[in-house]
N, C-alpha and C positions, 0 to 999 in steps of 0.2 A: 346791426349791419346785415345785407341782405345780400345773398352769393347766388349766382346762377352758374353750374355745371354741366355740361354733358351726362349723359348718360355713359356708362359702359357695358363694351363687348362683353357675352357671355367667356368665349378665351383666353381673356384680360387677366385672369385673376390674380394672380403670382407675380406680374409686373406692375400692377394695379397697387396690390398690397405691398409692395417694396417699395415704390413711390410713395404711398401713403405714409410710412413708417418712415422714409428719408425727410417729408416733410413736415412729420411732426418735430425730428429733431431739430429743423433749421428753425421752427417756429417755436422749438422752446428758447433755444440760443438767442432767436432774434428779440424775442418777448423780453428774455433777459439781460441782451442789448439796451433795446431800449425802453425800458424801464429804469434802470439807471442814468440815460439821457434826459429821462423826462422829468427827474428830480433837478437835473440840471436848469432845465428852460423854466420851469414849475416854482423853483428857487426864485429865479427873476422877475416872472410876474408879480410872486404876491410881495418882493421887494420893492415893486414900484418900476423897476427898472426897464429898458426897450429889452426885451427879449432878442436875441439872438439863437437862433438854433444852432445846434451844437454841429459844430463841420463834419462829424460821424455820423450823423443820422443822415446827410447827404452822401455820404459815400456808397451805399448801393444802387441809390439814385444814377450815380454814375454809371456803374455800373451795367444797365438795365439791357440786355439781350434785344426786346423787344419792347417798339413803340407801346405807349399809355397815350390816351386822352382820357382829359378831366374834363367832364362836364359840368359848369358850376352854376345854379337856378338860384338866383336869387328874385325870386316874386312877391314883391312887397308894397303893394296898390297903396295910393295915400291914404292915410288915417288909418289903415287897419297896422301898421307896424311903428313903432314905438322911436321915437328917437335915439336911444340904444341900441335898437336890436337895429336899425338903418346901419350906425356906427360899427356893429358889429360884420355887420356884413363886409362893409367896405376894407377892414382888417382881414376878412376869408380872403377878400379880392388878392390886398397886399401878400398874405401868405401863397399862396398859388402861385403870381408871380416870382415868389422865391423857389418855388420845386418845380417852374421854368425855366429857371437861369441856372438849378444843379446842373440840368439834362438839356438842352434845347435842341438837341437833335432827337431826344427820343420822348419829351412831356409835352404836351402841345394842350392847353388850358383854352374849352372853348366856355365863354362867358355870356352868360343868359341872364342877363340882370335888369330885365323891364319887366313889369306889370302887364306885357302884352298878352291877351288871350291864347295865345299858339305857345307862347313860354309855360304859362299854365297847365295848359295841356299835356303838353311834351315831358312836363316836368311829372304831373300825375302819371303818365302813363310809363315814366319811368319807375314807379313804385316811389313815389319822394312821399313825402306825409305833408298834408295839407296841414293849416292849424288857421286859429282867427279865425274860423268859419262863423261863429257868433259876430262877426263886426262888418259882415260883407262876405267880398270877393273873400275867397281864401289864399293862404299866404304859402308859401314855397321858401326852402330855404335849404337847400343839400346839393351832393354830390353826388355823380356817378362817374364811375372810373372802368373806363374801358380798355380793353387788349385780345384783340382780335375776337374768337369767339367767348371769352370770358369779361363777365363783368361783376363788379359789387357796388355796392350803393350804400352811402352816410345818409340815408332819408330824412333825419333833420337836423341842424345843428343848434346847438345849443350854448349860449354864450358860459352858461353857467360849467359847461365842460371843454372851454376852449384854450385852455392850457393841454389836455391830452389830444385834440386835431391833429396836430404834425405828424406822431402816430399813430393817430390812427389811421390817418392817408398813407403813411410808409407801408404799413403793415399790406392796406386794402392793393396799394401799387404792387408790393411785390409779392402779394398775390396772384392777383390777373395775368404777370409777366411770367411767373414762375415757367421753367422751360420743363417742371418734370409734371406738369396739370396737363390731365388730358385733353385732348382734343379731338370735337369732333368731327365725327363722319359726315362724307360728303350726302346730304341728303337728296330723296329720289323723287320728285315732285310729277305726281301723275298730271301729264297736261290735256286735262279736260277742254273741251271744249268752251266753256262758260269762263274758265280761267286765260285760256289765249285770246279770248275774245278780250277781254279788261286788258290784258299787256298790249296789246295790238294798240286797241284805242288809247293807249296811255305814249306806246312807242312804235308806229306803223312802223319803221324801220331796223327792223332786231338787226339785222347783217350788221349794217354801218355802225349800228350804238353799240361803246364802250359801256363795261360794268359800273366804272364809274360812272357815266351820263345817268346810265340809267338809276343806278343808285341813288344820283339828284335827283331824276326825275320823280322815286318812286320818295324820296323825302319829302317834296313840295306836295306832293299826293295827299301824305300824311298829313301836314299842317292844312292843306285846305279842310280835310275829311274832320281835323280835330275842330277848325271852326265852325264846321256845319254842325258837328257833335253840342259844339259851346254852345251857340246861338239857339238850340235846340232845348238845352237843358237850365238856361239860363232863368227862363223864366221857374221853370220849378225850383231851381237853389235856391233863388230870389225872394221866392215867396217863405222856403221853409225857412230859412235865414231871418226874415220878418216875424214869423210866425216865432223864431228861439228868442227876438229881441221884443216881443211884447209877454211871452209869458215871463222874462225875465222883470219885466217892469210892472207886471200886477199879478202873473198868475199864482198857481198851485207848486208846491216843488213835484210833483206827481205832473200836472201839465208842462212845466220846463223840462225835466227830463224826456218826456214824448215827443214834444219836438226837438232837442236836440237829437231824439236817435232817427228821427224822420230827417233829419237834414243830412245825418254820419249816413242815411239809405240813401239818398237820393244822390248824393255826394261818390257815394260807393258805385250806384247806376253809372257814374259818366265817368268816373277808372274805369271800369268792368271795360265801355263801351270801346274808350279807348287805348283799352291793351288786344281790343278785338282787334282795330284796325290797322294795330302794329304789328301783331301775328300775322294777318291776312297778307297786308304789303311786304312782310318779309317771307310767304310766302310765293308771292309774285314774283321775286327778285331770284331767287331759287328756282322759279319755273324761267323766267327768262333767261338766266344762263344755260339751262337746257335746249332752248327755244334756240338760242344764237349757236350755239355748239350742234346743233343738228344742221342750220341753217350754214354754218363753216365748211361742217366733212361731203355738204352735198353741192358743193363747187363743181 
């Protein structure tokens, strides 16, 4: 699993370190919560049985101070994902729905479950693990769990560990919500010229536009930018993708492996590209609140 934190203030340290030590122990208690739950539901599977989650592992659920979204990527292009692992998905779907109906005021489950290139993308750039890259397009299959500045990520799921899911989404939720994780500072975005000029042309109207407008605005950004990204590097996948499925049918194991690691390179090229462009835009977003908060106090 993959956590993104803030950083901390140097004068932090002794409330830093007390939080820290408060939430090791809720995370031993909780681990040892549910771990005992999870013999429970774990019981049921391999009895055959419909699994029910045990009504205690939703009780923090309830619980939750602060809004989660679950972002759920299921990218599974035809032929490249197995009739199983389709099946398997569609039970992630059903289980999701069930840690929307603990909380529905504060779990809100958005679901990305096309093979379309912008899903792909979004899902790469969220750090998800690609796989099936030897059969094609590659395949997507994880979670990201978001709460305001804090996020973590299930990068891929795995049918073969799908009896411990439930927590390890509890765990990852009350994570991200946790009210004693720090959070950060408000950042200072130098507004360059070459930076106001791209917000401008993206939103000639800073006064009038809401953060949220803009926030859309600056998401449709992204998905455009990730399909120019795709349509870019498509052909090179393409080809090294080709290139993994013929050395597998007559090469050398010395030439299969070279191009599988030319494909894991070129594969790595279009993340790299597009966590560029999610940096960048969430940069812009940060200057534009600036932009509009200047443009307010000079009424």
């Amino acid at each position: 699993m993959n956590s993104s934190t803030p950083n901390d203030s140097p004068g932090r340290g002794r409330s830093i370190w007390g939080g820290a030590l408060m939430a090791a122990v809720v995370a031993f208690l909780l681990g040892a919560f549910l771990a005992t739950a999870w013999f429970e539901y774990g019981a049921a599977l391999l009895s055959g049985r419909q699994a029910e989650l045990p009504a205690d592992v939703f009780e923090p659920l309830r619980q939750l101070q602060a809004p989660v979204q679950i972002r759920f990527y299921s990218v599974l292009p035809a032929g490249n994902a197995s009739p199983a692992l389709q099946e398997f998905s569609r039970r992630v779907e059903h289980l999701l729905s069930e840690f929307q109906n603990a909380n529905t005021a504060k779990i809100k489950i958005v679901p990305l479950i096309s093979p379309a290139p912008t899903n792909a993308a979004a899902a790469a750039a969220e750090g998800l693990q690609a796989f099936n890259l030897n059969k094609g397009e590659g395949c997507f299959l994880g979670l990201s769990i978001v709460s305001g500045t804090r996020k973590e990520t299930l990068p891929r799921l795995d049918p073969a560990w799908e009896d411990a899911l439930p927590f390890d989404l509890t765990r990852a939720i009350l994570s991200v919500t946790a009210s004693g994780a720090p959070v950060a500072a408000p950042t200072t975005v130098a507004l360059t010229p070459s930076i106001t000029n791209e917000i401008l042309r993206l939103i000639p109207d800073v006064r009038s536009t809401s953060v949220g407008d803009a926030d859309r605005i600056f998401h449709g950004e992204f998905l455009r930018q990730c399909g120019v990204v795709g349509a870019e590097m498509e052909s090179q996948i393409n080809a090294a993708a080709q290139a993994v499925i013929r050395a597998q049918n007559g090469g050398s194991p010395a030439e299969l492996e070279a191009a599988r690691k030319h494909l894991a390179e070129v594969q790595m090229q279009q993340t790299e590209k597009l966590r560029e462009i999610a940096a960048h835009l969430q940069l812009q977003l940060a200057a534009f609140q600036e932009m509009k908060a200047a443009a307010t106090h000079s009424r």
